[in-house]
N, C-alpha and C positions, 0 to 999 in steps of 0.2 A: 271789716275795718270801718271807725266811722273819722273824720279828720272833722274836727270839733272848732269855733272861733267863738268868743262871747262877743262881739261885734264891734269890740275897741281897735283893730289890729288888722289887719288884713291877715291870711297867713301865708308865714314865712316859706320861703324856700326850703329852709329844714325838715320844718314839719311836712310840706307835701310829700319829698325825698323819703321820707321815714316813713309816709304812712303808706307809696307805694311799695317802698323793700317791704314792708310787713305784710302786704299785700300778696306780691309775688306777680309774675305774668299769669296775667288773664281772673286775677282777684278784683274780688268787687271793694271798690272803697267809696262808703257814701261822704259828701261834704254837707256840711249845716254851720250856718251862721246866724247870730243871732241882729235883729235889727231893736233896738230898745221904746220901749214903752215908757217914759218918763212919770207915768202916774196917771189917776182919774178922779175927776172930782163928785161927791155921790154915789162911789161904786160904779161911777158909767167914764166911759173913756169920753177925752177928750179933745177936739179933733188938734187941737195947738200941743197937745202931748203925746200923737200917735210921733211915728219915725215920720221923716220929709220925704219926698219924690227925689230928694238927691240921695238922700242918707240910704233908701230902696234900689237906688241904679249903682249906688259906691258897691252895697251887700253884691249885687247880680255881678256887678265884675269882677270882686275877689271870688263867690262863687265858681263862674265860670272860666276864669284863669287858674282854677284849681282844677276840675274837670279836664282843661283842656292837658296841662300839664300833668296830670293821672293817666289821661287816655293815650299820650304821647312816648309815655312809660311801660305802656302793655296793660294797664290796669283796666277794668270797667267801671263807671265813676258817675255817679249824679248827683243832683246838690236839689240845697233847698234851703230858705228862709221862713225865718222860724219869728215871730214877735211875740215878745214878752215883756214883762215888769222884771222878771228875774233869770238871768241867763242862767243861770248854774240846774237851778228845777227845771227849766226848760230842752237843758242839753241832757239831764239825767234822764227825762221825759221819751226824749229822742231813742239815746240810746236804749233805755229797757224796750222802744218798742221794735227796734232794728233789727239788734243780740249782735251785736258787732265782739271779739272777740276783744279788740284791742281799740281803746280811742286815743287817738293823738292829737294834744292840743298844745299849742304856744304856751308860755311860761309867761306870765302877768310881767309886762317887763316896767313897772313902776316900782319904786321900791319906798321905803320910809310910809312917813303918814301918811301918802296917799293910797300906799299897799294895802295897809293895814284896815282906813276905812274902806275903799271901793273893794277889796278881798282880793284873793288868788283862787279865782277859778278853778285850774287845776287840781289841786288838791282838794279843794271842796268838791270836784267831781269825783274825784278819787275818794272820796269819805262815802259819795252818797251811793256810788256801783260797785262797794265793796262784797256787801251782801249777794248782788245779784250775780256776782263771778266774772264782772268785766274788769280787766285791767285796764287802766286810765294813763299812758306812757306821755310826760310835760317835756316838752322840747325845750333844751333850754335859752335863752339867750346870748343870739352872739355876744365876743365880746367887744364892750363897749368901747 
């Protein structure tokens, strides 16, 4: 199992829920999140575009609050922060190198134009681990 975030969203209680049932007692469910990379100037990163030492300690708590609440479920559970320019390559990255069976991500809960240009993660995950035989399961958003 891998329980997937692009780094907008902390995740949901749903998704933890879900990705240890799918799990089962004493399943392994890894967590990753992504912290963002705003861009670089030159091809070389730049240090006012990496993520902040806040935006790194917000990632390690929703991290670790997933872990804790995995491992409290019966699950075996580690995490990890991932930076990137593009979460979606990044998460597909992840998972082709895991083989998680099942990835469980939050459902982009923006909707209209801002959906449309920032994208749905999910489903782009789901386009990209279709070949590779992973299913990509989008939790969806409570209701508002």
């Amino acid at each position: 199992m891998l329980l997937a975030s692009d780094g907008r969203h902390d995740f949901s209680s749903r998704a933890v829920a879900r990705a240890a049932a799918l799990a089962g007692d004493g399943g392994h469910v890894a967590v990753v999140t992504i912290a963002k990379i705003y861009g670089s100037a030159y091809g070389l990163p730049n240090p006012g575009l990496l993520p902040t030492k806040r935006e790194l300690a917000d990632r390690r708590e929703w991290v670790s609050g997933a872990v804790t609440t995995l491992e409290k479920s019966g699950a075996v559970a580690d995490g990890q922060i991932a930076t990137t320019r593009k979460a979606t390559k990044k998460l597909a990255a992840v998972a082709r190198l895991r083989r998680p069976r099942v990835v469980v991500i939050d459902e982009t809960p923006e909707t209209g134009l801002r959906r449309f240009i920032e994208g749905d993660v999910g489903s782009e995950l789901r386009k990209k681990l279709r070949d590779d035989g992973i299913d990509v399961e989008v939790v969806p958003v409570a209701a508002r």
